[in-house]
TORTIKOL-756715 format. One line per field, with one value per residue (C-alpha): residue in one letter; residue number from 1; y, x, z. Coordinates in nm, 2 decimals. Example, Ala and Ser with C-alpha at 12.3 -4.5 7.8 and 13.67 -1.06 7.14 Angstrom:
BEGIN
type	A,S
seq	1,2
y	-0.45,-0.11
x	1.23,1.37
z	0.78,0.71
***
This chain:
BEGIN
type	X,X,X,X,X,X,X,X,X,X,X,X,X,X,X,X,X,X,X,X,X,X,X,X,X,X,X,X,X,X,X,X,X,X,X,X,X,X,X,X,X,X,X,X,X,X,X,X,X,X,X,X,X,X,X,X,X,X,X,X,X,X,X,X,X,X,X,X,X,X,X,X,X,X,X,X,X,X,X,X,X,X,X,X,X,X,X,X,X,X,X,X,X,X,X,X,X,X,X,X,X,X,X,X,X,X,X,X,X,X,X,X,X,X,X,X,X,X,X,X,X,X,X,X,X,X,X,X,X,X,X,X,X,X,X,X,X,X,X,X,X,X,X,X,X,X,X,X,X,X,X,X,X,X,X,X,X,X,X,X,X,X,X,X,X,X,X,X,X,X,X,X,X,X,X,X,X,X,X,X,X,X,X,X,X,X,X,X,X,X,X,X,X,X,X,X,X,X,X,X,X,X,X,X,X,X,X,X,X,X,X,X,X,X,X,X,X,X,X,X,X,X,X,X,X,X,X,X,X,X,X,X,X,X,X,X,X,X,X,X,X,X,X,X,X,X,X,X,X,X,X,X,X,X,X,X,X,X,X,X,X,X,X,X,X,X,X,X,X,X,X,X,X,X,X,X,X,X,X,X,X,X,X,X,X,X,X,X,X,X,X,X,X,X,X,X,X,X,X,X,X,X,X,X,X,X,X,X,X,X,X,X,X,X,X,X,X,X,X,X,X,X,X,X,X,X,X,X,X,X,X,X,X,X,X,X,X,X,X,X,X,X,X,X,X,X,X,X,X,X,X,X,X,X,X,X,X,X,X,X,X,X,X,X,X,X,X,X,X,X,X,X,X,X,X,X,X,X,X,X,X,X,X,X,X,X,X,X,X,X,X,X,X,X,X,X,X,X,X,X,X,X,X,X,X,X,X,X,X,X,X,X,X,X,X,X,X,X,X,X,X,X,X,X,X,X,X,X,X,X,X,X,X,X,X,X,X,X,X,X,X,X,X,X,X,X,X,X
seq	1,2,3,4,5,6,7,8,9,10,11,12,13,14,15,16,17,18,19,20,21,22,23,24,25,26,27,28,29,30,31,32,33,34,35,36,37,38,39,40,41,42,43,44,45,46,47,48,49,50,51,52,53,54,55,56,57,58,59,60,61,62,63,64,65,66,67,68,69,70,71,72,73,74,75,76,77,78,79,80,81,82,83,84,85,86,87,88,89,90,91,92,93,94,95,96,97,98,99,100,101,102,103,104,105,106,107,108,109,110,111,112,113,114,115,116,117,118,119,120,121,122,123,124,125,126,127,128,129,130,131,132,133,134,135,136,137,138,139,140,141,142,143,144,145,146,147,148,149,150,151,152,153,154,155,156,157,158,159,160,161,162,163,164,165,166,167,168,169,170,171,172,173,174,175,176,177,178,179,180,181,182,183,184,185,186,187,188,189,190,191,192,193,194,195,196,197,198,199,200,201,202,203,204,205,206,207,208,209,210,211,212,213,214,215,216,217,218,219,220,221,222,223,224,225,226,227,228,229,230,231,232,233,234,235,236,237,238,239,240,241,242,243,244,245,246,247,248,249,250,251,252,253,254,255,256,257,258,259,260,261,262,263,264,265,266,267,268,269,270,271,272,273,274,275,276,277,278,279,280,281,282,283,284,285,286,287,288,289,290,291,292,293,294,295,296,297,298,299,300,301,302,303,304,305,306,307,308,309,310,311,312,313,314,315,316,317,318,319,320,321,322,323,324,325,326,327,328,329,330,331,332,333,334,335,336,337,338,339,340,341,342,343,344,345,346,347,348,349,350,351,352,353,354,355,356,357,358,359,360,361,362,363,364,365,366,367,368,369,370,371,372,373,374,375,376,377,378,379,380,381,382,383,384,385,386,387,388,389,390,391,392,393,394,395,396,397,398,399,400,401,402,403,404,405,406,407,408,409,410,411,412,413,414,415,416,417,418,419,420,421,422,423,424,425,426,427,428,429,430,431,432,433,434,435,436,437,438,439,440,441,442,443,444,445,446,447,448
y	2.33,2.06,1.74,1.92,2.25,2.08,2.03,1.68,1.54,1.63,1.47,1.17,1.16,1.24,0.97,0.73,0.75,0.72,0.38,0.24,0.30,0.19,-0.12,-0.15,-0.14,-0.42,-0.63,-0.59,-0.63,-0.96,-1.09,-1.05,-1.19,-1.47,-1.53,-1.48,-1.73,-1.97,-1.97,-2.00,-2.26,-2.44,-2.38,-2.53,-2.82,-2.90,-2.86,-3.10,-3.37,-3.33,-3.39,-3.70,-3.88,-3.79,-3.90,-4.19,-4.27,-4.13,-4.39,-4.66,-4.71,-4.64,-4.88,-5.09,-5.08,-5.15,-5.45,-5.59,-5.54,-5.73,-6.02,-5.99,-6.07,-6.36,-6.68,-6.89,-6.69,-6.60,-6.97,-7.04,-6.75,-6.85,-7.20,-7.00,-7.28,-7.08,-7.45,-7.36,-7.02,-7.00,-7.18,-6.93,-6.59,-6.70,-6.71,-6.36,-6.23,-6.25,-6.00,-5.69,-5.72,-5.37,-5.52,-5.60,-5.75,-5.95,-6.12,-6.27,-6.23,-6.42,-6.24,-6.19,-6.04,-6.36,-6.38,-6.75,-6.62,-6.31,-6.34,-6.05,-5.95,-5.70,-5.74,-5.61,-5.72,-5.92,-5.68,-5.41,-5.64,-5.69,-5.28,-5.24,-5.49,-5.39,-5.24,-5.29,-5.28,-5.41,-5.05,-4.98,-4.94,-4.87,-4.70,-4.65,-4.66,-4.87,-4.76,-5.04,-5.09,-4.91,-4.81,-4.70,-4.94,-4.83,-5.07,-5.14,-5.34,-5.43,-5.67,-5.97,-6.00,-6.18,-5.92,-5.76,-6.06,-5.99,-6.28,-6.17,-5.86,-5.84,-5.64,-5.50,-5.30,-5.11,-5.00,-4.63,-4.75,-4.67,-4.85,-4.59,-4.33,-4.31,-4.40,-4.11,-3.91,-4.00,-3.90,-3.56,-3.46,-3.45,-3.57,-3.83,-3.91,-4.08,-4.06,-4.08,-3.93,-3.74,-4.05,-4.08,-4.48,-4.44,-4.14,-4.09,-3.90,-4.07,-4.26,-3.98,-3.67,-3.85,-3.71,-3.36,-3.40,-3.55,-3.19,-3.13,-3.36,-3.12,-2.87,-3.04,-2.80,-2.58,-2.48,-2.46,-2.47,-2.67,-2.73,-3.13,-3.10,-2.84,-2.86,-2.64,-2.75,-2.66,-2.85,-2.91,-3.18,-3.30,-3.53,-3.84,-3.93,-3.98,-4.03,-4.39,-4.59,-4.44,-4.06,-3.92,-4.06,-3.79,-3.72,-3.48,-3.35,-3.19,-2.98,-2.86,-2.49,-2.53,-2.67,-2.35,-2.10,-2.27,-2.19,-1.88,-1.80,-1.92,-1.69,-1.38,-1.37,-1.45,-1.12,-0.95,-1.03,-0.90,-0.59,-0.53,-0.57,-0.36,-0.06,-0.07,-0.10,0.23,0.37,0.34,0.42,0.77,0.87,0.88,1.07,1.32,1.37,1.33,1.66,1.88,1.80,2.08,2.29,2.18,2.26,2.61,2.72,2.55,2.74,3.07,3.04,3.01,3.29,3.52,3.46,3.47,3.77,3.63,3.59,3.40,3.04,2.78,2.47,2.18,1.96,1.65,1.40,1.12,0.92,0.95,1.33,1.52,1.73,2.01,1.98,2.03,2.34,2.49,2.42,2.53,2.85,2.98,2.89,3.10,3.41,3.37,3.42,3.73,3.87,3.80,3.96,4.24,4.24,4.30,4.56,4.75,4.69,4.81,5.13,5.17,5.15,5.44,5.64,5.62,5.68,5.97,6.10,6.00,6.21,6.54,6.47,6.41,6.71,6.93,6.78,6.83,7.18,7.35,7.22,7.31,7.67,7.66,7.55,7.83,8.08,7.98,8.00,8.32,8.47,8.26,8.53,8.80,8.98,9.14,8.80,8.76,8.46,8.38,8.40,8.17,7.94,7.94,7.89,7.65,7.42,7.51,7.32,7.02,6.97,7.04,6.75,6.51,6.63,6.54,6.19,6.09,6.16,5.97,5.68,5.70,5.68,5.36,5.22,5.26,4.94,4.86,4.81,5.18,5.19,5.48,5.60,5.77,5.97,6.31,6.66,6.99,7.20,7.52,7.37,7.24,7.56,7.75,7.49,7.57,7.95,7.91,7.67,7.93,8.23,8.05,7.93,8.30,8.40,8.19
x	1.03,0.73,0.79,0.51,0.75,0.93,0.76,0.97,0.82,0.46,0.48,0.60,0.34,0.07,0.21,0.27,-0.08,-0.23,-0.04,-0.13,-0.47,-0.51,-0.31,-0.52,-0.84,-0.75,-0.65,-0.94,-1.16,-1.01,-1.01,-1.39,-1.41,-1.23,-1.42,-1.73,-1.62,-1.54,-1.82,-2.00,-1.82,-1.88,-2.23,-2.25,-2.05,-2.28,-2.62,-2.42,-2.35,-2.76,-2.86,-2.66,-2.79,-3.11,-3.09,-2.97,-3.22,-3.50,-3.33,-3.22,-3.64,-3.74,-3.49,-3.55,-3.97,-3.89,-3.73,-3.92,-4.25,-4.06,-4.01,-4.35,-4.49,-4.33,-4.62,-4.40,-4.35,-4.68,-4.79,-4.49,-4.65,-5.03,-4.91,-4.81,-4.54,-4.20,-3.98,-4.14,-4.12,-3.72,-3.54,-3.73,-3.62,-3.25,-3.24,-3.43,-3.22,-2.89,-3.10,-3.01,-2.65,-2.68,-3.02,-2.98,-3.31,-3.48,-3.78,-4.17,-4.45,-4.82,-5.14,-5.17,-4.85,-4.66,-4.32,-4.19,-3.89,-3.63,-3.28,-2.98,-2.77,-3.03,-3.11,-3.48,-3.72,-4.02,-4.27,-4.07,-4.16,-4.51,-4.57,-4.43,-4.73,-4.97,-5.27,-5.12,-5.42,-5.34,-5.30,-5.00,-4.64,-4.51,-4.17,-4.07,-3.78,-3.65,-3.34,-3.13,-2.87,-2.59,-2.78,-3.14,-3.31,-3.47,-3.78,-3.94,-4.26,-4.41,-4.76,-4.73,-5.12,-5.29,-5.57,-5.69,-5.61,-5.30,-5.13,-4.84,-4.56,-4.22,-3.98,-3.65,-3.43,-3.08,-2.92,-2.79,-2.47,-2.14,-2.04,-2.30,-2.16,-1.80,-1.88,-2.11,-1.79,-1.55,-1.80,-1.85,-1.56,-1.78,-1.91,-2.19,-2.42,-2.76,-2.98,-3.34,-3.54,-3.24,-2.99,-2.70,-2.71,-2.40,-2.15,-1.83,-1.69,-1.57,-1.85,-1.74,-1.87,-2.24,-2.39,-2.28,-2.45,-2.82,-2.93,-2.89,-3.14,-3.41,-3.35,-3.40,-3.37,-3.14,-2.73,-2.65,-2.22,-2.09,-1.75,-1.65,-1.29,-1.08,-1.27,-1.59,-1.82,-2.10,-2.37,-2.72,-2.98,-3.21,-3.50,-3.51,-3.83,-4.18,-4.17,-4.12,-4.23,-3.92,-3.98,-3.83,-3.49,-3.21,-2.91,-2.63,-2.40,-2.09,-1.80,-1.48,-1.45,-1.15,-0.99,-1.14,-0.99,-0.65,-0.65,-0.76,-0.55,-0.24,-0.40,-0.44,-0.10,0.02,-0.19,-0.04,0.34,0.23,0.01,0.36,0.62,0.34,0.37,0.72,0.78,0.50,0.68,0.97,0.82,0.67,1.02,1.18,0.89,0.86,1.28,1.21,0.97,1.19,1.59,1.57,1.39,1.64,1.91,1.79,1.76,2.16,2.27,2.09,2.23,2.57,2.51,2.41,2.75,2.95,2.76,2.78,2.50,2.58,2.58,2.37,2.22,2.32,2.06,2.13,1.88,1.82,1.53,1.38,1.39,1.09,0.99,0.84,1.16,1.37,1.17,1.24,1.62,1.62,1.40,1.64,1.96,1.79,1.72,2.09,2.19,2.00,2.16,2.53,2.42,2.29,2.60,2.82,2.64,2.59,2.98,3.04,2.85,2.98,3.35,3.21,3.10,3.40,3.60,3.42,3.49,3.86,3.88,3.74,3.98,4.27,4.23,4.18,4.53,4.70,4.60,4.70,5.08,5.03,4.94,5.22,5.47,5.32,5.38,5.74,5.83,5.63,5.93,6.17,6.11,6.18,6.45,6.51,6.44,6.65,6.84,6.67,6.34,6.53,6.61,6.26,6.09,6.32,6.22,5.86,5.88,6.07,5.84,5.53,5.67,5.71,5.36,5.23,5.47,5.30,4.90,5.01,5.14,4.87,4.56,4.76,4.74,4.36,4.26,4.54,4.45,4.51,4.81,4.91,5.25,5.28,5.58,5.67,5.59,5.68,5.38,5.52,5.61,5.26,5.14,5.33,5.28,4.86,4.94,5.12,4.85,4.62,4.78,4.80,4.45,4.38,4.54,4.45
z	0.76,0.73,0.48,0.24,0.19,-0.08,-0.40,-0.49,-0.16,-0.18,-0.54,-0.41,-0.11,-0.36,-0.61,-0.31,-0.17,-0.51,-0.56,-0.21,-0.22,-0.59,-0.49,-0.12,-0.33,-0.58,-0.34,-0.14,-0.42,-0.53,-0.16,-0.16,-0.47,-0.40,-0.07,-0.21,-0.47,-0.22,-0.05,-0.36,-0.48,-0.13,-0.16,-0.50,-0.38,-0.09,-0.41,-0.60,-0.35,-0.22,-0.56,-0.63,-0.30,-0.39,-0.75,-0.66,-0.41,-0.70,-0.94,-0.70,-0.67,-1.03,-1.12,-0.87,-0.94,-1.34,-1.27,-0.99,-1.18,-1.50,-1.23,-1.06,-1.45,-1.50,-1.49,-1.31,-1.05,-1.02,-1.03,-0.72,-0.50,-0.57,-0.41,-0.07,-0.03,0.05,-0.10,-0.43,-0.41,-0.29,-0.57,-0.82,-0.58,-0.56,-0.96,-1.00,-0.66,-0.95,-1.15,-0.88,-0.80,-0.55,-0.40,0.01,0.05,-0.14,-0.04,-0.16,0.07,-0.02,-0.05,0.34,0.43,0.50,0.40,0.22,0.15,0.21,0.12,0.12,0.36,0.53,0.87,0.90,1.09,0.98,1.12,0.89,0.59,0.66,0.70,0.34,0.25,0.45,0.26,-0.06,-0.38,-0.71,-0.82,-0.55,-0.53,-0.22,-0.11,0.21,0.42,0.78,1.00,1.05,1.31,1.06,0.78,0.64,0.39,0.09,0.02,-0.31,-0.28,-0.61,-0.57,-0.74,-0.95,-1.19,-1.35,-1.05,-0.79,-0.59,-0.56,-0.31,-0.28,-0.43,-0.18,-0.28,-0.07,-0.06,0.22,0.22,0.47,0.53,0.18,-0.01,0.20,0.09,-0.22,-0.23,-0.06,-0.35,-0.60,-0.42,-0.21,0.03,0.41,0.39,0.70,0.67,1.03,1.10,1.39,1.56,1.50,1.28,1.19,0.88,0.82,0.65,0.96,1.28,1.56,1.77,1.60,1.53,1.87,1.70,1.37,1.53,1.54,1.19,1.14,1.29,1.01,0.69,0.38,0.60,0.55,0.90,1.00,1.27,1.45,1.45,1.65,1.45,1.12,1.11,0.80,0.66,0.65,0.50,0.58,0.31,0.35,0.15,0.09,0.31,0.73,0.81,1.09,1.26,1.11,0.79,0.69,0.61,0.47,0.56,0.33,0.44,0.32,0.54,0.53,0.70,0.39,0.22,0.45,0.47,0.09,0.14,0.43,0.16,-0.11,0.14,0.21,-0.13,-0.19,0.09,0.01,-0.34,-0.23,-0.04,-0.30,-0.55,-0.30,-0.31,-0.62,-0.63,-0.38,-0.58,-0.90,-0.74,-0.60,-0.93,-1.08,-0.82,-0.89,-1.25,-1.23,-0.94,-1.08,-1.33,-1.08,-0.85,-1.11,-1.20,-0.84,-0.80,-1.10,-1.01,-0.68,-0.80,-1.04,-0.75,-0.52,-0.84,-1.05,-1.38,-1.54,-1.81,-1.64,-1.81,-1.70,-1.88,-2.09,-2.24,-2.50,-2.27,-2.34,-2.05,-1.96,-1.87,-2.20,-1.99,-1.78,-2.11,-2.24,-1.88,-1.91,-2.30,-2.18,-1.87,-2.14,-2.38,-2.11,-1.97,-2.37,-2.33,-2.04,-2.16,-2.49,-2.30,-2.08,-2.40,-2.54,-2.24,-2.16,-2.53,-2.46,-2.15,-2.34,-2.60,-2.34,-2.16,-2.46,-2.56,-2.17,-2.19,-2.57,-2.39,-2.08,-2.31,-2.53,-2.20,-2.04,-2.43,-2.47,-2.16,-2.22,-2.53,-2.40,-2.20,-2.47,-2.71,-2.43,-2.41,-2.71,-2.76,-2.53,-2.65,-2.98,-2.80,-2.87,-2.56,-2.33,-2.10,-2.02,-1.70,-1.91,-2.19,-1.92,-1.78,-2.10,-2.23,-1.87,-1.92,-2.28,-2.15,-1.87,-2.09,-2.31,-2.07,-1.89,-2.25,-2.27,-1.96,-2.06,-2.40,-2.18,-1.95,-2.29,-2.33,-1.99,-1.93,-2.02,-1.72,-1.36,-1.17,-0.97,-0.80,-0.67,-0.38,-0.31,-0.20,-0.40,-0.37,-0.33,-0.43,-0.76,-0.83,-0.77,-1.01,-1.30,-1.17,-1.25,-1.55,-1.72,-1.60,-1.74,-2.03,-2.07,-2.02,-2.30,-2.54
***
């Protein structure tokens, strides 16, 4: 006998396997959704954090050209710079230095490159500042960009004319530096490195890992992911503005996937415990169905069972107005109740036909046995009239009546035991007796 014989368990496989694999798909539909979400929202992440360095490097020189060319109006600084003296000129660039708060550089070159006065905290070198005046018309703006030992400096240079006369070069700079970095990491929840020609020079992540991240810098415009220790990221270079003197300056923007699949991992098994718990609870749930459907099958084969070892017919199953009982299951119970009805109604009539035709059997039996003692007590007392009878045949015919009546006593008792159980009585007889009463009801059946 195979587990699929029965009809309660192949429901309950069939119910089962429908749950698990119902469940099994929704889970593994919201597990790629959620990956895919992740990812996404990683993706996103590292779009948002490239736009706000490179908005603020966008801004950082518009704001920084509005305000330079503002300064590089005013007559009397104009008048200090067309005197190529760097005391004149110095007192006038610390009072407009106060004007840029998040400048690093700060400096007035004359009309030939020559720089009377640079003050910030920058560190670049003089032959940087005469590049970002070199060739400068009256039209021009220039922006460019110098590494520095932990940094790149963004540079601003604004010329300084009167009409069409170039009188000298304002030059503002900001460092993109570790400062700008992890403030650009708290903005963005993000990594931050800023490297130019295959060197990192500022990054929100440990010295160590820098030597790991100077490839990136080959692949601007590119998501690439990359183990540092035991976080992998992913990562994507962005150019920040023209080549400098060293090559284009870039910046890396960073996001742990590690952190993403640690949540993940947490939300996989927080789906898995649940997937687990759903199936049993479906599991579950499918049993009592599959016994829901089979206990009145179950029941009718029990009761039909009994009703075969037993042989009455007239057994019925038992049904009850629970709530929850299977309607189909109720009209089969009501239905075999109603044909068991039948049978015991059919089992009384045929009983009560069967107690006619007996009677009418037992009237023709009984009016047999009553007239042949009646024969022979009609006989005796035919010769009990004669007038010439002798006493032997008085004596004879008188026994003939007594034993005819108590032949007939005993058939009258006998009508009224036949609803009794048969007993019989053995005992002894006398043959030759029995024979003679078998003539004499003879010869009188004869002559009747």
């Amino acid at each position: 006998m195979t587990a699929f014989s029965s009809l309660t368990n192949r429901i309950f496989f069939a119910t089962a396997l429908l749950a698990v694999l119902s469940i099994a798909l929704a889970i593994f539909i919201v597990n790629r959704a959620v990956s895919r979400e992740a990812d996404a929202e990683l993706q996103r992440g590292i779009n948002e954090a490239t736009t706000l360095v490179d908005f603020y490097r966008k801004f950082s020189f518009e704001s920084f050209g509005r305000e330079a060319r503002l300064i590089a109006d005013i007559p009397q600084l104009k008048a200090a710079v067309d005197t190529g003296d760097p005391a004149t000129v110095a007192p006038l660039a610390r009072e407009y230095q106060a004007q840029f708060p998040n400048a690093d550089l700060f400096a007035i070159a004359d009309r030939l490159g020559k720089v009377l006065v640079r003050l910030g905290t920058s560190e670049i070198p003089e032959r940087a500042l005469a590049e970002a005046v070199r060739g400068q018309s009256p039209e021009q703006e220039r922006d460019t960009f110098w590494p520095e030992r932990e940094g790149i400096l963004l540079i601003k240079s604004v010329p300084i004319r009167v009409d069409k006369d170039v009188l000298g070069t304002l030059i503002l700079g900001a460092s993109l530096d570790h400062r700008q970095a992890s403030t650009f990491k708290t903005l963005t929840n993000s990594e931050i490195a800023f490297g130019v020609n295959g060197r990192i020079l500022a990054a929100t992540l440990p010295a160590a890992t820098w030597a790991s991240l100077g490839p990136l810098l080959a692949t601007p415009g590119v998501s690439s992911r990359i183990r540092l220790g035991d976080q992998e990221y992913l990562a994507f270079a962005n150019p920040l503005g023209a080549p400098g003197p060293a090559g284009p300056p870039m910046g890396i923007v960073l996001r742990s996937q590690t952190e993403r699949l640690r949540f993940l991992t947490q939300l996989h098994t927080l789906l898995a415990a649940t997937a687990v718990l759903a199936v049993l609870v479906a599991v579950l749930f499918s049993y009592g169905i599959a016994r829901t459907i089979t206990r009145p099958l179950g029941a009718i084969t029990s009761t039909m069972r009994e009703m075969a070892a037993s042989g009455d017919l007239s057994r019925r199953i038992p049904t009850t107005d629970a709530r929850w009982q299977d309607e189909d299951a109720r009209l089969l119970a009501t239905t075999f109740n109603s044909m068991t009805d039948s049978i015991e109604r059919f089992q009384r009539d045929a009983a009560q036909r069967e107690r006619l035709s007996s009677l009418g059997r037992l009237s023709t039996v009984i009016a047999h046995e009553i007239r042949n003692p009646l024969m022979i007590i009609k006989t005796s007392l035919r010769t009990l009239r004669r007038e010439d009878a002798r006493g032997d045949q008085v004596q004879a015919a008188a026994r003939d009546i007594d034993e005819e009546i108590t032949r007939l006593n005993r058939i009258v008792s006998e009508v009224l035991d036949f609803a009794r159980p048969i007993k019989f009585d053995l005992g002894s007889a006398d043959l030759n007796a029995l024979t003679r009463d078998a003539v004499r009801a003879a010869e009188a059946a004869s002559g009747c």
